[in-house]
C-alpha beads as a LAMMPS data file, in Angstrom:
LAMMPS data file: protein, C-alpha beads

298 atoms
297 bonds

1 atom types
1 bond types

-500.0 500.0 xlo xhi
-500.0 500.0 ylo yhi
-500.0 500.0 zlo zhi

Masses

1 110.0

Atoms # bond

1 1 1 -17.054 -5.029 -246.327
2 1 1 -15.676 -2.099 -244.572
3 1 1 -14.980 0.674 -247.522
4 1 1 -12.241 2.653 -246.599
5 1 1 -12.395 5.856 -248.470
6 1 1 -9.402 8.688 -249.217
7 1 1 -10.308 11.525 -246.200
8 1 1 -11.499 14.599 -246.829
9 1 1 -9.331 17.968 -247.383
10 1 1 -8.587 19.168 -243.242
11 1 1 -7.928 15.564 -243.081
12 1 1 -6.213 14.724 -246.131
13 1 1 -3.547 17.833 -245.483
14 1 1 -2.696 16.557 -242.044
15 1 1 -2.356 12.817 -243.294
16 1 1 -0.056 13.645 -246.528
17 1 1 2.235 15.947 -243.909
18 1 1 2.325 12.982 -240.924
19 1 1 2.663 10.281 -243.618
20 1 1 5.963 11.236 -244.548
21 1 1 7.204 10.779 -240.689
22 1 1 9.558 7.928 -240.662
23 1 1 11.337 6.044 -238.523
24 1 1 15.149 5.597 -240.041
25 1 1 17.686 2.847 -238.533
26 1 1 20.501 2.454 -240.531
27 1 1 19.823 1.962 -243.859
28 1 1 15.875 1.066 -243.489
29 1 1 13.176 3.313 -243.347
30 1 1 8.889 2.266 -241.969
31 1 1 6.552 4.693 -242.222
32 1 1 2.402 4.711 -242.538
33 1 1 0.255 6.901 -244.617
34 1 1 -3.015 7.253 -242.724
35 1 1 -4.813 8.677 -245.954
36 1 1 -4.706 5.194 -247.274
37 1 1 -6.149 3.171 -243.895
38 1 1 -2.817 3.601 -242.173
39 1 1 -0.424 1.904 -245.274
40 1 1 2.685 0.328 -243.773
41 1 1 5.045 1.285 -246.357
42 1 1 9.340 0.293 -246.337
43 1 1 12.421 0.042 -247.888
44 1 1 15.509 -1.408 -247.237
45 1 1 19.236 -0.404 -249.008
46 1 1 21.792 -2.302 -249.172
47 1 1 21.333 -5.047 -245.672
48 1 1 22.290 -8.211 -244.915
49 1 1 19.488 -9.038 -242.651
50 1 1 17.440 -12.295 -242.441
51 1 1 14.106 -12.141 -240.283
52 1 1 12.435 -14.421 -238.453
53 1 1 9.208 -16.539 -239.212
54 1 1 6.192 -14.387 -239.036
55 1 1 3.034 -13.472 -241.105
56 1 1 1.077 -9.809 -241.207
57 1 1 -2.268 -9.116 -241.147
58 1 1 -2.100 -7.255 -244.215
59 1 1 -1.030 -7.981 -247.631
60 1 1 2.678 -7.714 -248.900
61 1 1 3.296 -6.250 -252.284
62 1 1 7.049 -5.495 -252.749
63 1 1 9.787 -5.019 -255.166
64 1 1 13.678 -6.171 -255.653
65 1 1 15.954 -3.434 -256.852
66 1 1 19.555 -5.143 -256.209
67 1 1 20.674 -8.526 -254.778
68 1 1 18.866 -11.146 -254.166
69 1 1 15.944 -11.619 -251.592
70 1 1 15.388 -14.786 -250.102
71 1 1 11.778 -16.048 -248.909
72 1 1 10.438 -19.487 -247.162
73 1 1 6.489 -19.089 -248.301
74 1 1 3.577 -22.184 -248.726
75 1 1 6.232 -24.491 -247.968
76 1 1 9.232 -23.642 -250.893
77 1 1 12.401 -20.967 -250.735
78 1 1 11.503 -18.255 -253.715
79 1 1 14.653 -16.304 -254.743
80 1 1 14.132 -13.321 -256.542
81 1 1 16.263 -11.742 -258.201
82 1 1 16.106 -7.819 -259.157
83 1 1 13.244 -6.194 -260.827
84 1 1 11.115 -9.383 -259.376
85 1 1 7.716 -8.855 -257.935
86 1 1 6.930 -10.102 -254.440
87 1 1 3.230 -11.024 -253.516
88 1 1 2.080 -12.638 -250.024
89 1 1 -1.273 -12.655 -248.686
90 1 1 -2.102 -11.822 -244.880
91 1 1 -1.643 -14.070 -242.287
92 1 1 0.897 -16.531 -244.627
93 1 1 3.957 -17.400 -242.547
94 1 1 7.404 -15.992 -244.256
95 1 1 10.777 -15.882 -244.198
96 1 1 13.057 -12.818 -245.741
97 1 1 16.331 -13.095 -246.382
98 1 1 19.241 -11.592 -248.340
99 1 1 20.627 -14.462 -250.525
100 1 1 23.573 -15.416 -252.438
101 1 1 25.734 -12.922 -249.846
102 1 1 24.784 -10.091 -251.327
103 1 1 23.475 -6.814 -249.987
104 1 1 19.885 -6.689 -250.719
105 1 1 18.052 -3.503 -251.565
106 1 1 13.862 -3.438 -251.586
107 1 1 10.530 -1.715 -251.233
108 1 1 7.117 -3.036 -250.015
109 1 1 3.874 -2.209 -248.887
110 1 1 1.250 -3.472 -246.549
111 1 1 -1.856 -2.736 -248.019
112 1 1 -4.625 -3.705 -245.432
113 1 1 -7.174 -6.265 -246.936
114 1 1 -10.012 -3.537 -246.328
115 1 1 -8.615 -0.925 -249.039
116 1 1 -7.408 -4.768 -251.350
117 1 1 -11.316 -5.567 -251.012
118 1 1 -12.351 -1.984 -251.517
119 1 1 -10.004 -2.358 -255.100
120 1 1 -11.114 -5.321 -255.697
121 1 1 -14.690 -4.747 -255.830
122 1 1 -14.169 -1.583 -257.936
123 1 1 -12.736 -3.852 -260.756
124 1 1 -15.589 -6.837 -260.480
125 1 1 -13.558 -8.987 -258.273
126 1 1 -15.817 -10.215 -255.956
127 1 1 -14.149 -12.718 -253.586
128 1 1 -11.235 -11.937 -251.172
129 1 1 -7.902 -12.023 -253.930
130 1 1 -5.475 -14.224 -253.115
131 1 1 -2.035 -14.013 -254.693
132 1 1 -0.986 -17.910 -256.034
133 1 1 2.667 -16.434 -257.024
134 1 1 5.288 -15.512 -254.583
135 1 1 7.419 -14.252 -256.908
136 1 1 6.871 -12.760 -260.315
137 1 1 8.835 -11.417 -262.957
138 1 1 7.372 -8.236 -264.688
139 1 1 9.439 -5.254 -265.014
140 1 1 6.873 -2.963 -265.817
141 1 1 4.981 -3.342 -263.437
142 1 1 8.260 -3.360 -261.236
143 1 1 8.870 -0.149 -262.435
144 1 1 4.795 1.383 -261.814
145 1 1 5.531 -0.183 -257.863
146 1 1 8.779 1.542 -257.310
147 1 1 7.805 4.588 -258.827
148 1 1 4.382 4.183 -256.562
149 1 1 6.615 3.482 -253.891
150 1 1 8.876 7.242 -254.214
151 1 1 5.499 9.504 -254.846
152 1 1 3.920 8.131 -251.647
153 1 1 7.527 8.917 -249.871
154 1 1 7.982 12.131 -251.534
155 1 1 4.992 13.993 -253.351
156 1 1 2.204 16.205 -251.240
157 1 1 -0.228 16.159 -254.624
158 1 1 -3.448 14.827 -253.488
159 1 1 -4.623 13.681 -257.069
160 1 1 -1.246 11.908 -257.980
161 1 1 -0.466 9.739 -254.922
162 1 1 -4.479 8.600 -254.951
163 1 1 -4.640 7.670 -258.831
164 1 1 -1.312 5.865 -258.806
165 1 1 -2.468 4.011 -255.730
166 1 1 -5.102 3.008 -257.163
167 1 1 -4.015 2.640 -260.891
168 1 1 -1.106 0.164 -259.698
169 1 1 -2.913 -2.114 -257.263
170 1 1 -6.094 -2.574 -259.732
171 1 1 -3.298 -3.398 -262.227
172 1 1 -2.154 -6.237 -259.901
173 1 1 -5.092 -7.761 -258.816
174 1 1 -6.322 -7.866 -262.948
175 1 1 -2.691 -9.812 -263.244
176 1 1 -2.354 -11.989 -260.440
177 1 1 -5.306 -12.111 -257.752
178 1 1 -6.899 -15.706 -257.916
179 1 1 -9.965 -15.869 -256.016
180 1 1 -10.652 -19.423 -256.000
181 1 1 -7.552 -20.630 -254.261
182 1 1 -7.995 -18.679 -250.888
183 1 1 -11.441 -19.982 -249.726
184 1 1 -10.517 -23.852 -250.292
185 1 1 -7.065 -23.602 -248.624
186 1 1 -8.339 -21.734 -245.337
187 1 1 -11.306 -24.196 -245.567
188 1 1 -9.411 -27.305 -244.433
189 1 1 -8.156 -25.809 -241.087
190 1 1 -8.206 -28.268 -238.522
191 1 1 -10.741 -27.302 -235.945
192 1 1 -8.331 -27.531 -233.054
193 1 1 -5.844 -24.827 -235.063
194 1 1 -8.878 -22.599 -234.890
195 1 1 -9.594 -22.819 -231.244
196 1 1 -5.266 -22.391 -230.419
197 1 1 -5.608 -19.387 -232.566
198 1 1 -8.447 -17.899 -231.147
199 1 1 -7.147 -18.606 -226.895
200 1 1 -3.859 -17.429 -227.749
201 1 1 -5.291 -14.158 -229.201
202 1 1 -8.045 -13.801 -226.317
203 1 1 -5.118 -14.610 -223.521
204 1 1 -1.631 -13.204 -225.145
205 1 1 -1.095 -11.100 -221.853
206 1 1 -1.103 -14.667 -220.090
207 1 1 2.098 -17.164 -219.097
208 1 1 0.322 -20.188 -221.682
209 1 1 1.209 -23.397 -221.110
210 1 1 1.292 -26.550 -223.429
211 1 1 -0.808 -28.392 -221.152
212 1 1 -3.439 -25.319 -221.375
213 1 1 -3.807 -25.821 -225.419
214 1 1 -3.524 -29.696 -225.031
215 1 1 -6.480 -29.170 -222.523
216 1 1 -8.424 -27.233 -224.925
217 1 1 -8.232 -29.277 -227.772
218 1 1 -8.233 -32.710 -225.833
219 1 1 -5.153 -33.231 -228.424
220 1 1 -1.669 -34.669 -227.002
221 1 1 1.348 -32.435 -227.311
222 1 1 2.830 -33.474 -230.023
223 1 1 -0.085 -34.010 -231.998
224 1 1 -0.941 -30.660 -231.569
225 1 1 2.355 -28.747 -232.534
226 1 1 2.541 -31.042 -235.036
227 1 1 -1.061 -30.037 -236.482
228 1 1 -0.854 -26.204 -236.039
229 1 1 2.841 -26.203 -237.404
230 1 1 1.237 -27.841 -240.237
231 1 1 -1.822 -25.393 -240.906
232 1 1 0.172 -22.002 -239.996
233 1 1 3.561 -22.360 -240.432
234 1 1 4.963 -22.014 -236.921
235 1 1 4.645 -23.811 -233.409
236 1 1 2.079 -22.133 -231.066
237 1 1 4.774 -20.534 -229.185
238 1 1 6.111 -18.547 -232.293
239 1 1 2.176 -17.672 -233.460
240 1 1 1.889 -16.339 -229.764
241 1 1 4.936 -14.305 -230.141
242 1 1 3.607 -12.732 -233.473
243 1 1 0.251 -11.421 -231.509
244 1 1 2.225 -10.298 -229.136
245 1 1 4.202 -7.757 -231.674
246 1 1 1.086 -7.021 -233.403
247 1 1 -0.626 -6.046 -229.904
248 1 1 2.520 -3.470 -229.263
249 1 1 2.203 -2.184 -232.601
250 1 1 -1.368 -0.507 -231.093
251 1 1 -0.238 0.267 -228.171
252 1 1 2.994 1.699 -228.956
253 1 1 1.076 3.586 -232.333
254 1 1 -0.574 4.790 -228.974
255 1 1 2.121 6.221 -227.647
256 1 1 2.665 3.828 -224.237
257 1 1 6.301 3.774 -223.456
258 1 1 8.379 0.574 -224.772
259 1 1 8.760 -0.582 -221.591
260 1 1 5.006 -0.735 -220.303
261 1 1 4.180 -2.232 -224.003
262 1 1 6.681 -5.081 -223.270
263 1 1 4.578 -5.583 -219.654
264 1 1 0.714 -4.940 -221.463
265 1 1 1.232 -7.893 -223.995
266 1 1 3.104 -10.463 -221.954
267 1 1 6.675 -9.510 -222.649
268 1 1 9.161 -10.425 -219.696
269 1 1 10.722 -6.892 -220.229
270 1 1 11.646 -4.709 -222.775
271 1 1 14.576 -6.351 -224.174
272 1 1 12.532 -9.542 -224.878
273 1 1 9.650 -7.511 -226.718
274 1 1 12.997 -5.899 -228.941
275 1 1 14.463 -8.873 -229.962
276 1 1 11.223 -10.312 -231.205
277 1 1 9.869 -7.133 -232.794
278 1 1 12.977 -6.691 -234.934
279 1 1 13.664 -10.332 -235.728
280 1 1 9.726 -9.833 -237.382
281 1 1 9.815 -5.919 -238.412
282 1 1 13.209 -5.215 -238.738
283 1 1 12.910 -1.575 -236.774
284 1 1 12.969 -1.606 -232.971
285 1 1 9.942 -0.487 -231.196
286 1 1 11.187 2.156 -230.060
287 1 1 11.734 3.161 -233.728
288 1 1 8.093 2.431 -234.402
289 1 1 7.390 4.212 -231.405
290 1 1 8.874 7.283 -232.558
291 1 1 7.813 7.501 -235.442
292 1 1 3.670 7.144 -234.834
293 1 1 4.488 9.702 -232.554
294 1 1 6.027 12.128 -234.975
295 1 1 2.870 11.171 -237.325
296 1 1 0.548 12.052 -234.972
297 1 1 2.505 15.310 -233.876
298 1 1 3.754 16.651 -237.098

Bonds

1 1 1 2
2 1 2 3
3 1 3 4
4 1 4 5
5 1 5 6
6 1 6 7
7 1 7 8
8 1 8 9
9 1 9 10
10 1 10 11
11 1 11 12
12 1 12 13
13 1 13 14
14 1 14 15
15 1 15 16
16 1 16 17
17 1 17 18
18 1 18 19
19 1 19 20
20 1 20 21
21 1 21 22
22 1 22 23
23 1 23 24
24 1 24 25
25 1 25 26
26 1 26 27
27 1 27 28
28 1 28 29
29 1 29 30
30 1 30 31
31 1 31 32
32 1 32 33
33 1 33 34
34 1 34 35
35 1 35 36
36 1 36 37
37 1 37 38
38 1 38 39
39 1 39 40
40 1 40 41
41 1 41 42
42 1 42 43
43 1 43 44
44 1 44 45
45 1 45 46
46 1 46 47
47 1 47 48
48 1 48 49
49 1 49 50
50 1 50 51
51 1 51 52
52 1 52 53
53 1 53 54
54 1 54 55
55 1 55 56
56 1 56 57
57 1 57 58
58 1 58 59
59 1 59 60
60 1 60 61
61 1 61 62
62 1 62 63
63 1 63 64
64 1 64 65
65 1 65 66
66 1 66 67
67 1 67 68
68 1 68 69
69 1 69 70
70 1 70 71
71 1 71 72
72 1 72 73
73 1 73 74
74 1 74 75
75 1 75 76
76 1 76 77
77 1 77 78
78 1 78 79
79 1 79 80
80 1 80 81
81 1 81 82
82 1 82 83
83 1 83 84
84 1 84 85
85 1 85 86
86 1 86 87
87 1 87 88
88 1 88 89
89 1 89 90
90 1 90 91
91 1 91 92
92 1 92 93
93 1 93 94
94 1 94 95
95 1 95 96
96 1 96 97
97 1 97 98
98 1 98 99
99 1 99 100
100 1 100 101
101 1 101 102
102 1 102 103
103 1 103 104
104 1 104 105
105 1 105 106
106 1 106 107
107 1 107 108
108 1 108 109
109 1 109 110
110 1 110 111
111 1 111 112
112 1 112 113
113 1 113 114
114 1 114 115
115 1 115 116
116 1 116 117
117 1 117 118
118 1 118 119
119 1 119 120
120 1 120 121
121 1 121 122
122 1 122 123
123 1 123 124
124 1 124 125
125 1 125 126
126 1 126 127
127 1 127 128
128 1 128 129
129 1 129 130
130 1 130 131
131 1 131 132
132 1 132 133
133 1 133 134
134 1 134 135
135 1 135 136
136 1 136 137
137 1 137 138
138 1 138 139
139 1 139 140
140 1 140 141
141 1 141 142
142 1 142 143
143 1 143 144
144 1 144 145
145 1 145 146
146 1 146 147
147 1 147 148
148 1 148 149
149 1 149 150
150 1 150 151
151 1 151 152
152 1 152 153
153 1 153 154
154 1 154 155
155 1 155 156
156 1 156 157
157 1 157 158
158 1 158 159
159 1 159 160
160 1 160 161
161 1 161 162
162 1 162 163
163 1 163 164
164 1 164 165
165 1 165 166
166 1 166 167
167 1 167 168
168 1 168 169
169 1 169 170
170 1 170 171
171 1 171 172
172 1 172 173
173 1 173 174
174 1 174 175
175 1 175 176
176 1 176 177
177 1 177 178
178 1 178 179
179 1 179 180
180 1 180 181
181 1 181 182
182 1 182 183
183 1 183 184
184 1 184 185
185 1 185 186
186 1 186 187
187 1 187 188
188 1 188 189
189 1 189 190
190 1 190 191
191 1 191 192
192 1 192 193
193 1 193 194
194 1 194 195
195 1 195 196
196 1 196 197
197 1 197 198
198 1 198 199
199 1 199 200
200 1 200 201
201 1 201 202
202 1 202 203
203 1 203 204
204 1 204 205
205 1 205 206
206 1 206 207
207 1 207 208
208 1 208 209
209 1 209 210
210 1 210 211
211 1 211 212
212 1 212 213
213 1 213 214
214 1 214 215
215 1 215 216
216 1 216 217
217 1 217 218
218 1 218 219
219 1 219 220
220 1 220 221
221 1 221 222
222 1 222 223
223 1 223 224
224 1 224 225
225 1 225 226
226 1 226 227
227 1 227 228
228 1 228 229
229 1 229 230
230 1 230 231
231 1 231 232
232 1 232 233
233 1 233 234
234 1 234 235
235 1 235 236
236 1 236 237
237 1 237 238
238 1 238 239
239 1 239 240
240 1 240 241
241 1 241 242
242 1 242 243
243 1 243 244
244 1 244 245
245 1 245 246
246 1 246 247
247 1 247 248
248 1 248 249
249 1 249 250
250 1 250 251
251 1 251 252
252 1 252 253
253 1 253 254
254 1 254 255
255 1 255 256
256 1 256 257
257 1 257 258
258 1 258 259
259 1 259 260
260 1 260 261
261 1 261 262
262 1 262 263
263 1 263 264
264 1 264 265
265 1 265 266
266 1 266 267
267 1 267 268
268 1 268 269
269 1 269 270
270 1 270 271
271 1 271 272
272 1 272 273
273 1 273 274
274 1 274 275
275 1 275 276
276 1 276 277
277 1 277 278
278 1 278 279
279 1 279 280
280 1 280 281
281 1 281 282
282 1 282 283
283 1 283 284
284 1 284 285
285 1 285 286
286 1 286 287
287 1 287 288
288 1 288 289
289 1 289 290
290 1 290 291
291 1 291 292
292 1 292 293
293 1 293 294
294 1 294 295
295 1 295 296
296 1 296 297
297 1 297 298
């Protein structure tokens, strides 16, 4: 296990001022904290948005504060209502939605499974945690998240944003993390979903065919979308699609221009690596773009 520990004081200034860069569109705001292995943190007020399929490589911890948000998860639509708790584990395929026609407000954050394990192992958990509820409903702790949430937004004090990090995530893995559940699901994964997985990460700069994966996995066609759809929630084309997006997150956290990121990871142009970015992200890249460069800067 990696062990991702809070930096030290030079560093610790510099990642408290840069953590608070942002990138705004509209009524959403994204923005990392490096001091806690580069937390994805955002909020929505007020949308009507509905994203695409797609799955992160972190965990998802969020919160409802009005409306009513709308998620396809493990095969059933969750509706949660406000005050709900939202749990998903990395790499699980989702929805997102605002439901019932109403303007949905939220927060979440994307804790990366290195500083979950890190948690985990401080409170005896020794197995990766894997979060059996979508949904839950638990106002206090609602309230601990949101209030988490604001303090790594807003406060600068070293000792506060750390202990309520930490306080608030051990309190949720104590309450929900089931460790069983994780290694027998991920355990049945058809062999041939592994080796699509693995070519279309090794080759997402590449035109990939259907015959290519059919090829591979001596599978027909249909079989095979069939299979994968099965084991990760999308057709190979839309799992391709999400590497893609994660690969320009790096390079535009890098600072390559939107247009060359589009070109490095397979994109036709720049419009194409937009519309797929925001249908899974909900900022542009050139939002994200911005705003690791204002972290970086600041």
């Amino acid at each position: 296990m990696t062990v991702v520990r809070f930096q030290a004081d030079a560093d610790l200034k510099q990642a408290i001022v840069t953590g608070m860069s942002n990138s705004t569109h509209q009524n959403t705001k994204f923005w990392l904290v490096p001091e806690f292995d580069n937390l994805e943190l955002f909020r929505a007020k007020a949308i009507h948005y509905r994203y695409a399929r797609h799955s992160h490589s972190s965990y998802s911890i969020g919160i409802i504060e009005a409306g009513v948000g709308g998620n396809y998860y493990q095969g059933s639509t969750y509706l949660a209502p406000p005050k709900s708790v939202i749990f998903m584990n990395p790499e699980e395929v989702h929805t997102g939605y605002s439901a019932e026609e109403l303007p949905l407000t939220y927060r979440m954050l994307y804790p990366s499974s290195n500083f979950i394990q890190q948690i985990a192992s401080e409170i005896q958990i020794d197995e990766s945690p894997f979060f059996k509820d979508a949904v839950v409903q638990n106002e206090v702790l609602a309230k601990n998240i949101f209030s988490l949430h604001a303090v790594l937004e807003q406060s600068q004090d070293r000792l506060e944003r750390q202990s309520l990090f930490v306080e608030v995530l051990s309190a949720v893995l104590m309450r929900y993390a089931d460790v069983k559940i994780r290694s027998i699901r991920y355990g049945k994964e058809h062999r041939a979903v592994s080796l699509i997985k693995q070519y279309l990460h090794d080759n997402f700069r590449s035109n990939i065919s259907l015959e290519q994966l059919a090829e591979l996995t001596n599978l027909n066609r249909s079989y095979l979308i069939r299979i994968f759809r099965q084991a990760v929630g999308m057709p190979p084309y839309t799992y391709l699609n999400q590497v893609r997006v994660e690969k320009a997150k790096q390079f535009l956290g890098r600072g390559m221009p939107v247009t060359d990121a589009a070109i490095a990871v397979g994109m036709s142009d720049q419009s194409h690596l937009t519309r797929h970015f925001k249908r899974i992200l909900g900022v542009t890249p050139g939002h994200y773009r911005n705003m690791s460069i204002s972290f970086k800067t600041d």
